[in-house]
mmCIF file of the C-alpha atoms, coordinates in Angstrom:
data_MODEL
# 
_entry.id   MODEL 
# 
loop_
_atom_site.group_PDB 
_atom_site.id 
_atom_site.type_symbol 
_atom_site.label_atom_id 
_atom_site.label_alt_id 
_atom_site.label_comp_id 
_atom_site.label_asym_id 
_atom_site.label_entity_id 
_atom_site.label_seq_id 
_atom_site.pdbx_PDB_ins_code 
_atom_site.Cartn_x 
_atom_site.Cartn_y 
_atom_site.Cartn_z 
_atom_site.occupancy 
_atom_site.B_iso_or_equiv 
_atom_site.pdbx_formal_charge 
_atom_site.auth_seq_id 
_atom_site.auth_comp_id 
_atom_site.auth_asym_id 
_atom_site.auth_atom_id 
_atom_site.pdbx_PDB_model_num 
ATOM 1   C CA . UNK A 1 1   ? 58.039 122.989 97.436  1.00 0.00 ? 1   UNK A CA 1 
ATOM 2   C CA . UNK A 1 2   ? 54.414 122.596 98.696  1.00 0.00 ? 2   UNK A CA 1 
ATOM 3   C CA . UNK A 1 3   ? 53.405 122.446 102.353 1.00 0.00 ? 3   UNK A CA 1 
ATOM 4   C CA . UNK A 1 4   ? 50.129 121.576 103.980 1.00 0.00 ? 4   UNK A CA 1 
ATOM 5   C CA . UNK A 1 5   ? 47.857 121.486 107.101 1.00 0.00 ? 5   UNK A CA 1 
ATOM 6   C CA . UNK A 1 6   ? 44.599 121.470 107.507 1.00 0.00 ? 6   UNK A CA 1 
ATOM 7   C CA . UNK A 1 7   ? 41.950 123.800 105.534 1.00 0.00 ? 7   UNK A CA 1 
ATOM 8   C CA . UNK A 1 8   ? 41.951 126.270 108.421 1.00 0.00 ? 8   UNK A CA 1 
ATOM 9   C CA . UNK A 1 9   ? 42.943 130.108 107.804 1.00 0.00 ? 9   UNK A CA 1 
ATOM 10  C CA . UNK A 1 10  ? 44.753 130.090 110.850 1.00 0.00 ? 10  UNK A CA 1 
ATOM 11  C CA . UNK A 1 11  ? 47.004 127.100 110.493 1.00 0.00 ? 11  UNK A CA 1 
ATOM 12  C CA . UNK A 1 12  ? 47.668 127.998 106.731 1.00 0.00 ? 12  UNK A CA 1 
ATOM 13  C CA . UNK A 1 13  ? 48.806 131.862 107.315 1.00 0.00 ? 13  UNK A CA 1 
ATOM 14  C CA . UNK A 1 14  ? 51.078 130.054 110.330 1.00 0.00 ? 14  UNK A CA 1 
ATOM 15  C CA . UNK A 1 15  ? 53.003 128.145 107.972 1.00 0.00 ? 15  UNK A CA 1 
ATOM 16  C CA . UNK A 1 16  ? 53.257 131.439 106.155 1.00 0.00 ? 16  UNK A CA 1 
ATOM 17  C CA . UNK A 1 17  ? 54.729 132.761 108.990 1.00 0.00 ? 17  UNK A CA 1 
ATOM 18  C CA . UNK A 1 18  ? 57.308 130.276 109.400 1.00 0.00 ? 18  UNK A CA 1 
ATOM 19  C CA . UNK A 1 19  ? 58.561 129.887 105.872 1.00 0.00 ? 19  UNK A CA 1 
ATOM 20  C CA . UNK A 1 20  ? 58.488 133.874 105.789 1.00 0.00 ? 20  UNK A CA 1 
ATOM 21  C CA . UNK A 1 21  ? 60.631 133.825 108.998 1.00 0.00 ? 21  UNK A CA 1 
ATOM 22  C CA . UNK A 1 22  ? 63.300 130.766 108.701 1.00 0.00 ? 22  UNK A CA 1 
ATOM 23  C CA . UNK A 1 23  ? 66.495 132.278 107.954 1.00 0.00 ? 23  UNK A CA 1 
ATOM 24  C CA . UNK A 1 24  ? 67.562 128.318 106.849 1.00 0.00 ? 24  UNK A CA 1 
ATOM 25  C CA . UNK A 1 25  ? 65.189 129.057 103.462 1.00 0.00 ? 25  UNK A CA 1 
ATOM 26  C CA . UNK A 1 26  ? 66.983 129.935 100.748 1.00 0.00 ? 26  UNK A CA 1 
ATOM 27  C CA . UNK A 1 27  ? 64.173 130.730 98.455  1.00 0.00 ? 27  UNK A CA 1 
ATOM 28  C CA . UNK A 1 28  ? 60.782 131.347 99.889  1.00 0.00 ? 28  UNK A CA 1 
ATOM 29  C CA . UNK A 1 29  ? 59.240 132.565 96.680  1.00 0.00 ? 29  UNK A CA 1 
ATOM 30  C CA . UNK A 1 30  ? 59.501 128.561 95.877  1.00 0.00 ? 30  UNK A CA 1 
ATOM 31  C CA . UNK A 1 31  ? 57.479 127.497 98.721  1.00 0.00 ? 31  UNK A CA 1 
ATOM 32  C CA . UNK A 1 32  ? 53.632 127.330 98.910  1.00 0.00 ? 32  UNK A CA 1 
ATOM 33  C CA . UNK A 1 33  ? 51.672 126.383 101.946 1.00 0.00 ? 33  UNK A CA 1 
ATOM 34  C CA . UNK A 1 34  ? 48.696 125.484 101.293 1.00 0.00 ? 34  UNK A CA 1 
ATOM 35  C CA . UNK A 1 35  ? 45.057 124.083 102.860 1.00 0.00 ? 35  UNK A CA 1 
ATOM 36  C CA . UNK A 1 36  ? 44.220 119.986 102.171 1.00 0.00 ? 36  UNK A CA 1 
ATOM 37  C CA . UNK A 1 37  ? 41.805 117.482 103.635 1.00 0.00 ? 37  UNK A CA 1 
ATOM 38  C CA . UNK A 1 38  ? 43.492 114.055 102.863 1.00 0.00 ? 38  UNK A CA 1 
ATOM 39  C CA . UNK A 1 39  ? 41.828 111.716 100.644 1.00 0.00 ? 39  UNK A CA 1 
ATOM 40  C CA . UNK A 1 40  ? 40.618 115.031 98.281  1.00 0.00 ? 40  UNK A CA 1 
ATOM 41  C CA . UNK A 1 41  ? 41.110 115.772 94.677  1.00 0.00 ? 41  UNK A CA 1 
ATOM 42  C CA . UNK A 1 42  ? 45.264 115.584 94.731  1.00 0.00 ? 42  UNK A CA 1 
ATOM 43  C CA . UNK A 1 43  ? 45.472 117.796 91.579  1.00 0.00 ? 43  UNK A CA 1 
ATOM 44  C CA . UNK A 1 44  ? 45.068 120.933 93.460  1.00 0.00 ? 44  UNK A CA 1 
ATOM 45  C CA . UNK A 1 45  ? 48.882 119.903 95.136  1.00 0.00 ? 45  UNK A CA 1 
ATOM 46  C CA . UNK A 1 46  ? 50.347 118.351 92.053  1.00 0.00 ? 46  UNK A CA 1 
ATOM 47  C CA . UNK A 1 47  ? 49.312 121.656 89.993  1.00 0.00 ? 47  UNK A CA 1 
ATOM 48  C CA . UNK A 1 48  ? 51.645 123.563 92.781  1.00 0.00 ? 48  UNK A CA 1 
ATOM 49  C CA . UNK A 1 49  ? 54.914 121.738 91.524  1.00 0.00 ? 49  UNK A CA 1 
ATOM 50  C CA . UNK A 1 50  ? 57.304 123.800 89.851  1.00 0.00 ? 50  UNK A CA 1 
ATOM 51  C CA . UNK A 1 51  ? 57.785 121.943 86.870  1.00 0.00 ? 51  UNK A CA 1 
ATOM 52  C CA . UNK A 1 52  ? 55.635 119.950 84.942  1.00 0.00 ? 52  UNK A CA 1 
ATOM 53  C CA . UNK A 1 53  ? 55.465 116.433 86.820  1.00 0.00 ? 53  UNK A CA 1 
ATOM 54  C CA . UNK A 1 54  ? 53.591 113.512 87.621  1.00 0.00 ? 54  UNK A CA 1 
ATOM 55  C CA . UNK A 1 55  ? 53.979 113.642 91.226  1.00 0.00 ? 55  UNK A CA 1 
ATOM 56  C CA . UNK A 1 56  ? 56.461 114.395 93.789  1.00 0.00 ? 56  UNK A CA 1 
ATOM 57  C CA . UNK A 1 57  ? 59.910 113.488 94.622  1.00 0.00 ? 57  UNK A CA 1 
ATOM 58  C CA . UNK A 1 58  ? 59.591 113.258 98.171  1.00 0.00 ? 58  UNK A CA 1 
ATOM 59  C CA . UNK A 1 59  ? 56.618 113.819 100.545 1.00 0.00 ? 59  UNK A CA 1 
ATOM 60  C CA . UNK A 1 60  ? 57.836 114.308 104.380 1.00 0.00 ? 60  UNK A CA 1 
ATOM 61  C CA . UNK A 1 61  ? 54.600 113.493 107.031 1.00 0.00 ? 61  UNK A CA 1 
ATOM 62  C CA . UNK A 1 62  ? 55.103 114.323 110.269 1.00 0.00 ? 62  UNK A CA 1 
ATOM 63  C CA . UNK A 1 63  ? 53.145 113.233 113.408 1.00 0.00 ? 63  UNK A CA 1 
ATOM 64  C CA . UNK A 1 64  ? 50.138 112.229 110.984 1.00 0.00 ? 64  UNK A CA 1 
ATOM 65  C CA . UNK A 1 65  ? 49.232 109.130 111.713 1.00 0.00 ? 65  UNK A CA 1 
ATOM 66  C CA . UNK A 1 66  ? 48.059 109.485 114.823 1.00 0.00 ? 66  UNK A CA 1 
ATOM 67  C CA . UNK A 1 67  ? 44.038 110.301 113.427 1.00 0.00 ? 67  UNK A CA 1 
ATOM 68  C CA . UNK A 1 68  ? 43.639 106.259 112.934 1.00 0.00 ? 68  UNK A CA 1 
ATOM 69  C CA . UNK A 1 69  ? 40.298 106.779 110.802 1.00 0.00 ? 69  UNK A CA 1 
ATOM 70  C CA . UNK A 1 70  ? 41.853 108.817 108.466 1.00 0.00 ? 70  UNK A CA 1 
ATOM 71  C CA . UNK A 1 71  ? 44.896 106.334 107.534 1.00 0.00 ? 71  UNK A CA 1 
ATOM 72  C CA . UNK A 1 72  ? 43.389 105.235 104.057 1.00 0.00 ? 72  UNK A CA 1 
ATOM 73  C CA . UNK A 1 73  ? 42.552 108.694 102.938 1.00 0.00 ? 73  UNK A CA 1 
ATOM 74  C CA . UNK A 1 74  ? 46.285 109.460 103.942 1.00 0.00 ? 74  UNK A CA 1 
ATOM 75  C CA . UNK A 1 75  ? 47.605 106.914 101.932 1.00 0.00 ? 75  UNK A CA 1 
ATOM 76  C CA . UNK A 1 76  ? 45.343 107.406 98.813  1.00 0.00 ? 76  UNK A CA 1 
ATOM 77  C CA . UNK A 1 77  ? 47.089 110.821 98.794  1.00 0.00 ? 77  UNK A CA 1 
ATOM 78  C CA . UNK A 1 78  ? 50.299 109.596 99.175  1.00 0.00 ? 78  UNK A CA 1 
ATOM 79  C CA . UNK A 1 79  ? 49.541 107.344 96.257  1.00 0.00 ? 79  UNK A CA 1 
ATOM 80  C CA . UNK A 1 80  ? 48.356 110.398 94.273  1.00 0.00 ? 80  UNK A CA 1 
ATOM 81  C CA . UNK A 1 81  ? 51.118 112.532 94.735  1.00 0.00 ? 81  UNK A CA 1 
ATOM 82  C CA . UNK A 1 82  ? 54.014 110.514 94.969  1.00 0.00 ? 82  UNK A CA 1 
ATOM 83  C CA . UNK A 1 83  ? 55.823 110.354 91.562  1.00 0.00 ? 83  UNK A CA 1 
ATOM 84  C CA . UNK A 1 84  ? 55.930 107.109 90.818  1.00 0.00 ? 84  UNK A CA 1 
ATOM 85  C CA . UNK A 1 85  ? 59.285 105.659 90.285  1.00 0.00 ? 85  UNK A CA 1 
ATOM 86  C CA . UNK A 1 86  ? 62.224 104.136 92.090  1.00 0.00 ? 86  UNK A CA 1 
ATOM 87  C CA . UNK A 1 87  ? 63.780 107.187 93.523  1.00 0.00 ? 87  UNK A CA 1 
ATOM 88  C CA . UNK A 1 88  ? 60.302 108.641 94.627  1.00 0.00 ? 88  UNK A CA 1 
ATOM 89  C CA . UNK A 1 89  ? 60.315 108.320 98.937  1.00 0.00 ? 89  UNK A CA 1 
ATOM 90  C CA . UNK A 1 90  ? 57.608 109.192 101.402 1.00 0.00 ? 90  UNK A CA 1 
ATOM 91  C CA . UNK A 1 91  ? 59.476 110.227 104.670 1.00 0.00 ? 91  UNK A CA 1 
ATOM 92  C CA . UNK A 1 92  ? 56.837 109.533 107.860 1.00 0.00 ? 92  UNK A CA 1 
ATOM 93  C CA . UNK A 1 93  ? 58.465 110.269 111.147 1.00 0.00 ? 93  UNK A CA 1 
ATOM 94  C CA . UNK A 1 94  ? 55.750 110.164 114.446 1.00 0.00 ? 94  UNK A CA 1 
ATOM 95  C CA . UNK A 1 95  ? 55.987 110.224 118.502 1.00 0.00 ? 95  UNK A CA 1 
ATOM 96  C CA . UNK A 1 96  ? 53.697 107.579 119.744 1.00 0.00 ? 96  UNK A CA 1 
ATOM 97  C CA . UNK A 1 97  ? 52.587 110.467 122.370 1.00 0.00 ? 97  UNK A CA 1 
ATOM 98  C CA . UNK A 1 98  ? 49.155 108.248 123.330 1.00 0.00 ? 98  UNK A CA 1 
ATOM 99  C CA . UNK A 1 99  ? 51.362 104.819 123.746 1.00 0.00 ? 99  UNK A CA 1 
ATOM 100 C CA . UNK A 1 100 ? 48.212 102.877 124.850 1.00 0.00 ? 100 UNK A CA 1 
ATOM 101 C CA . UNK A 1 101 ? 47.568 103.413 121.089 1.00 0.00 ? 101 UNK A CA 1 
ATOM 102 C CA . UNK A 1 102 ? 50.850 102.779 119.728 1.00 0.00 ? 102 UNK A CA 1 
ATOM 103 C CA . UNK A 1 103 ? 49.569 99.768  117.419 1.00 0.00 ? 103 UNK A CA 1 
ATOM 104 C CA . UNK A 1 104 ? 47.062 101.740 115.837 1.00 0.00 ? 104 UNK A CA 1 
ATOM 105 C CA . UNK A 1 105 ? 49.840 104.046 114.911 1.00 0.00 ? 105 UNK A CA 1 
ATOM 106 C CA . UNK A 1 106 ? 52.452 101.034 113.349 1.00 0.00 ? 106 UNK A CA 1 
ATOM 107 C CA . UNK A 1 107 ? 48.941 99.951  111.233 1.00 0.00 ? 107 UNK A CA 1 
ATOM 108 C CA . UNK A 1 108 ? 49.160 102.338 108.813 1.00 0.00 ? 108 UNK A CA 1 
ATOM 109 C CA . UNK A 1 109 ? 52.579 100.943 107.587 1.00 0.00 ? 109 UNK A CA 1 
ATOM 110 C CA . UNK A 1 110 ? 50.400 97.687  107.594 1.00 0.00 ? 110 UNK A CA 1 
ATOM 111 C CA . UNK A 1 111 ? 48.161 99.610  105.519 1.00 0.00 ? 111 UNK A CA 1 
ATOM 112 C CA . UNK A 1 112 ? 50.750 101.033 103.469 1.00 0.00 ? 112 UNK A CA 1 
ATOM 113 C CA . UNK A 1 113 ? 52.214 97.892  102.892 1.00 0.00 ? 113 UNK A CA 1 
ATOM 114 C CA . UNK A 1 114 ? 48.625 96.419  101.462 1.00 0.00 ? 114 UNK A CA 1 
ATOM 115 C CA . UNK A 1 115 ? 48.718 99.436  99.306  1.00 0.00 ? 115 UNK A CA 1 
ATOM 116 C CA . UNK A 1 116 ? 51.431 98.663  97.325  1.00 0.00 ? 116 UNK A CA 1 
ATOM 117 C CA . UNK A 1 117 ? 54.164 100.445 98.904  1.00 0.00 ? 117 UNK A CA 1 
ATOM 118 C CA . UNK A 1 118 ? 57.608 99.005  100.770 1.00 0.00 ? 118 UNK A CA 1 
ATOM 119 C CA . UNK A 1 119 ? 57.861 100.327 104.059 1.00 0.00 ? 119 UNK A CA 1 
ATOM 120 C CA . UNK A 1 120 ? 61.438 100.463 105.768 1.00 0.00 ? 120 UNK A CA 1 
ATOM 121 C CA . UNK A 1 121 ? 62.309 101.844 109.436 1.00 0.00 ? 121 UNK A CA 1 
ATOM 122 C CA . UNK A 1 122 ? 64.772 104.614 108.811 1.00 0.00 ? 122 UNK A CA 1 
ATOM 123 C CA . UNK A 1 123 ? 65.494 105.453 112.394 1.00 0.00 ? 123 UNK A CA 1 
ATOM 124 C CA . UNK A 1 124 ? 64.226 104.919 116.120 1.00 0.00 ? 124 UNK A CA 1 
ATOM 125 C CA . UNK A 1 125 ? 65.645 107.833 118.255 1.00 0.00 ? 125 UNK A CA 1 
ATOM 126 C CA . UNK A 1 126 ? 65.214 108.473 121.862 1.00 0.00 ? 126 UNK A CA 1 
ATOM 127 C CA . UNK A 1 127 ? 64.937 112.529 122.588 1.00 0.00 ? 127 UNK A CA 1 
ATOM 128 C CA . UNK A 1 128 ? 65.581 113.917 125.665 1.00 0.00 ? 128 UNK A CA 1 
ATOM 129 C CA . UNK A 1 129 ? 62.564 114.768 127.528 1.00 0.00 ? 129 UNK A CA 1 
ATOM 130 C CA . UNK A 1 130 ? 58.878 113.852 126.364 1.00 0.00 ? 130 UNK A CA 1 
ATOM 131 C CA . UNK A 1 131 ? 57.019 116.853 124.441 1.00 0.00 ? 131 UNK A CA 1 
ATOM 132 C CA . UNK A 1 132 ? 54.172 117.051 127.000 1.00 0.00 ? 132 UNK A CA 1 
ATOM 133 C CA . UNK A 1 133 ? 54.956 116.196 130.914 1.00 0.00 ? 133 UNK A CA 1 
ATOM 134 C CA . UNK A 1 134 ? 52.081 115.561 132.274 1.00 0.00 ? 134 UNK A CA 1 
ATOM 135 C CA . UNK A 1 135 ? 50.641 113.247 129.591 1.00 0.00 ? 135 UNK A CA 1 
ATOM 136 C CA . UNK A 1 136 ? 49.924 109.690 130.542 1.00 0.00 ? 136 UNK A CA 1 
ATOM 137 C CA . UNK A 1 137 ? 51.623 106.542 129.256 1.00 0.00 ? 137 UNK A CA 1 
ATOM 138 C CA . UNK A 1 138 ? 54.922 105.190 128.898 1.00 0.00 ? 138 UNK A CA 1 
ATOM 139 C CA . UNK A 1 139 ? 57.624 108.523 128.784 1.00 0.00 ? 139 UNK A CA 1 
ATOM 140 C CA . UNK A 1 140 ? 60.280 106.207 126.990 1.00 0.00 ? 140 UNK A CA 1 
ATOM 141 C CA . UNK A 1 141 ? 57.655 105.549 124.270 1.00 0.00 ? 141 UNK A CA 1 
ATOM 142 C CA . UNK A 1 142 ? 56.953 109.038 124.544 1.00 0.00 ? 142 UNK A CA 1 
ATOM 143 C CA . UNK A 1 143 ? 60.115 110.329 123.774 1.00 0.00 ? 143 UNK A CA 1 
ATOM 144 C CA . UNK A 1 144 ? 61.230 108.072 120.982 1.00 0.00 ? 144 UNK A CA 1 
ATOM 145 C CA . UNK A 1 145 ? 60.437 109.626 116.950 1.00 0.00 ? 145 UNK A CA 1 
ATOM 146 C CA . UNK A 1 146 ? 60.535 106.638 114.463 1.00 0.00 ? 146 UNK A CA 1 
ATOM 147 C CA . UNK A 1 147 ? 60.938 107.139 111.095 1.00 0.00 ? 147 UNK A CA 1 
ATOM 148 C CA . UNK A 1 148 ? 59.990 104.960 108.255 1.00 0.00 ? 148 UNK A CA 1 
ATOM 149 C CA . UNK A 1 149 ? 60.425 105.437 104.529 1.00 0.00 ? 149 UNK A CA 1 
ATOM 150 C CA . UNK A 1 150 ? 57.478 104.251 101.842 1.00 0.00 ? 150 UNK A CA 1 
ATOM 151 C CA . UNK A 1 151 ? 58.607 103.712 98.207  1.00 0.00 ? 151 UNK A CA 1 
ATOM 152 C CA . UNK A 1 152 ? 57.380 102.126 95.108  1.00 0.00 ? 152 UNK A CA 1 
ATOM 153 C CA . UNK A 1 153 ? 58.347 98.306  94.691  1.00 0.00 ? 153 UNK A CA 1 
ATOM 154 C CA . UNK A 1 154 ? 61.300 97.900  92.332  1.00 0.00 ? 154 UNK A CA 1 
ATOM 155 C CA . UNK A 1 155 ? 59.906 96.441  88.538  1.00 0.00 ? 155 UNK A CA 1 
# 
């Protein structure tokens, strides 16, 4: 298993920390975490995989999208690293948490979809109370994750 964040010392030795300190792991010697810039030489995470592979099973991105000018280099990565084949997935679950930009999120699954990939809504779930109070914009937008699912077409 390979997780990433961005480049920075800090935020890599924090996902350290947290694989190092979930009791839910069972094997944390299998888990790398590890610095990437989207949009970068991909070989650097598909050389992390434990065995030999073209790509990756499943990719999970969470609350991604919301950097709008970096949605193509996102999805050239996904298309680098996801093993191509029909039980390959790309999990994306977000929180619109600037609403007034809420269609600029929902265009990278435009995007996606103009990349080659089929894009399904898994799930649209309301949470209880919005991550951060006192930001502006609609709370019940605020509070709802949405989760799609990208995939390879069928051939």
């Amino acid at each position: 298993m390979v997780v990433t964040d961005y480049p920075d010392a800090h935020l890599i030795q924090n996902l350290q920390y947290n694989i190092d300190h979930c009791d839910m792991i069972l094997s944390r010697a299998s888990i790398v975490a590890t610095g990437y810039l989207w949009g970068n030489d991909a070989s650097k995470l598909t050389s992390l995989l434990a065995e030999p592979a073209d790509g990756f099973d499943l990719l999970i991105l969470a609350d991604i999208i919301f950097n709008h000018s970096e949605h193509q280099k996102l999805i050239n990565t996904v298309k680098a690293t996801l093993k191509v084949g029909s039980n390959a997935k790309a999990l994306v679950f977000f929180t619109p948490y600037r609403p007034w930009l809420f269609e600029k999120d929902l265009a990278f699954f435009d995007l996606a979809r103009s990349s080659g990939f089929v894009v399904e809504k898994i799930t649209e779930t309301i949470i209880d109370k919005v991550m951060f109070e006192d930001d502006p914009g609609d709370e019940m937008l605020r509070r709802t994750v949405f989760g799609y699912q990208l995939s390879w077409p069928s051939t």
